[in-house]
N, C-alpha and C positions, 0 to 999 in steps of 0.2 A: 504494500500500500504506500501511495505516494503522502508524504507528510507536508503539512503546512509549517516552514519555518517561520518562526515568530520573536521579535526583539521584544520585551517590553519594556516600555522607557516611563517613569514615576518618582519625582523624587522623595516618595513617601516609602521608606522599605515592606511596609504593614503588608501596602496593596500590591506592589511589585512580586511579592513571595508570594499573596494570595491570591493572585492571579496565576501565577504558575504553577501552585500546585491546584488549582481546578483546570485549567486550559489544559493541562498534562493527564486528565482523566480522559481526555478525548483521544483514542486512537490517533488520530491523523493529525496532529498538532505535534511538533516538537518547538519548545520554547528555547533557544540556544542562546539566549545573554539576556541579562535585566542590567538597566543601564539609570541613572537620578537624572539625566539631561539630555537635551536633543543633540550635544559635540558626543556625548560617550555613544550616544544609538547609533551616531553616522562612522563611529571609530568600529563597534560592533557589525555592522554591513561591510567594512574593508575586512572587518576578520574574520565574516563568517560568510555562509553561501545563503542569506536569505533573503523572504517571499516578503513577511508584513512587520512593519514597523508599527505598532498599538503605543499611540504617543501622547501622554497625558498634555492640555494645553497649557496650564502654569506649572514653568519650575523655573529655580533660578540658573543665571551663567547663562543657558541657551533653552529657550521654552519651546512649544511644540511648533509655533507658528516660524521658527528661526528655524529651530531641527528638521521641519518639513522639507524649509527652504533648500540648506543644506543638502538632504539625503536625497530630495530629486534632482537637482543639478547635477550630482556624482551618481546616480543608480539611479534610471530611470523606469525601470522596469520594477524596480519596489514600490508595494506601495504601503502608504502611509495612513491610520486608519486614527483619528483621531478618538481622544477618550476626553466629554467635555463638560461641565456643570450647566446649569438650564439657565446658567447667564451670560453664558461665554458669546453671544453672537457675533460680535465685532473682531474677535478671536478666530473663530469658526470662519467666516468668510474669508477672513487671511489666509487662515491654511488650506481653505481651498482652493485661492487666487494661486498660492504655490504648489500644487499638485496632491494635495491631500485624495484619496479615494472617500472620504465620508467621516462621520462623527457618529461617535453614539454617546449617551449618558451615563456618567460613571456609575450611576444606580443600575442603570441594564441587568435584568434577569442574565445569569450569566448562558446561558442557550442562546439568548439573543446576541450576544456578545458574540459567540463560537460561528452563528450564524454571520454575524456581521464580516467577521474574518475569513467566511468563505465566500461570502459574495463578493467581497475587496481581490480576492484574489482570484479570484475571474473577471476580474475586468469591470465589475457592476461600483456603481456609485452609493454609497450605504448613510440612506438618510431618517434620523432622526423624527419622525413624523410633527411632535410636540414642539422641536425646537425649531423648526420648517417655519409653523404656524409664528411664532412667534417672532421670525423674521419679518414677517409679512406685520404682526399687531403691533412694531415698533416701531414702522418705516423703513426697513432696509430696503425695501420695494419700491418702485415709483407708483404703486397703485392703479397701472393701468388697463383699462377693461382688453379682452382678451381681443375684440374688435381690435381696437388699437393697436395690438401688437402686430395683430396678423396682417392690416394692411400697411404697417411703417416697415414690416421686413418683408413681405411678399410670401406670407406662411398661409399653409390650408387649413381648414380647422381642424383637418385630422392632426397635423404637424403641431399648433399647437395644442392641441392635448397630447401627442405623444411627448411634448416638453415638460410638460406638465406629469405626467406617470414617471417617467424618469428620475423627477424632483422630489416625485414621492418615492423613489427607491427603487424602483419594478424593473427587474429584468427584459431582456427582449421577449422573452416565449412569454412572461409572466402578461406585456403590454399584447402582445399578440392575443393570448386566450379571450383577455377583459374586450379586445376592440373587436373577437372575430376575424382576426387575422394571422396567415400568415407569419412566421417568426424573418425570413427573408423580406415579407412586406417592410417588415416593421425598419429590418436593419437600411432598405434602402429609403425608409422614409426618414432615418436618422439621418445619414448622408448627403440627403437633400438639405434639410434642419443646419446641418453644419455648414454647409455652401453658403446656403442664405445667410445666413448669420455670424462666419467670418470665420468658426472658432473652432478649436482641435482638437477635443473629446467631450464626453459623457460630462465629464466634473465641469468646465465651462457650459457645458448648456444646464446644468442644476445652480451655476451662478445667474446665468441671462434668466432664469426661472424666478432667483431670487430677484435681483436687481429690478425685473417688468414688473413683478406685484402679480405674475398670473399664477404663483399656486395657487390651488385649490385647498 
């Protein structure tokens, strides 16, 4: 069985050990370094051969939003899964402006945690539902109707709703089953989504998600 390598980076030791010795009941998980900051996580990726960096967003020396920054510039192919409190928003957008795969809440039932770590390492964008909303009830959003968007960028309504299920977390097959379509539909209407709209993966279209105001 092929194993998800995992850094976790905390500068709280409690959580750092308590997270690895649950992540390490999971089969397919191996946790190869626990690190207090985002320099020692990026120092752990030059030592080790790993998949998901689980990067708390406040610590001191280098926080999650620097260590992000850090370990995507050098390993692009890691990704980076933030662990964030329900007030981090201004935080959370950062480290997704630097290639973060998603956030989840440091209360996270830990299943969902496990879960989030494997959706991260497929490729899916792993969004917080709760803290999405609250993007949106703060103003990170321009609050504009969905109309709006789709004629200032040239998008179809399918296209914006499929920005919109993406924002909320969903897989292709997952956006495919919900719309009745096609999982190839789906992936060539992403395609399209990113032409129009200028930008280079999943994680910028769950900011252009956040930034319009059209979560749902």
């Amino acid at each position: 069985m092929e194993k998800i390598r995992i850094v976790i980076a905390d500068d709280e030791k409690l959580i750092r050990d308590g997270l690895k010795i649950i992540l390490s009941t999971y089969s397919d998980i191996e946790v190869v370094a626990l690190c207090e900051n985002g320099e020692e996580a990026l120092n752990s990726c030059r030592e080790n051969d790993v998949d998901v960096v689980l990067m708390d967003i406040r610590m001191p020396k280098c926080d999650g939003v620097l260590g992000t920054r850090i370990i995507k510039e050098e390993f692009k192919d890691i990704k980076v899964l933030i662990l964030t409190t329900f007030n981090d928003g201004e935080y959370i957008h950062e480290a997704l402006k630097h290639g973060a795969s998603g956030y989840l809440l440091k209360d996270s039932s830990y299943d969902l945690l496990y879960e989030g770590i494997k959706a991260s390492f497929k490729g899916n964008v792993v969004v917080h539902q709760d803290v999405a909303n609250k993007f949106i009830d703060n103003g990170l959003g321009n609050k504009c109707s969905e109309e709006e968007v789709s004629r200032k960028y040239g998008l179809t309504e399918r296209e914006v709703t499929i920005i919109q299920e993406i924002a909320n977390g969903l897989t292709n097959k997952e956006i495919g089953q919900k719309l009745h379509l096609s999982e190839g539909t789906i992936k060539n209407n992403i395609s399209s989504i990113l032409s129009k709209l200028d930008l280079r993966d999943r994680t910028q279209i769950v900011i252009f998600a956040f930034k319009s105001g059209i979560v749902k």
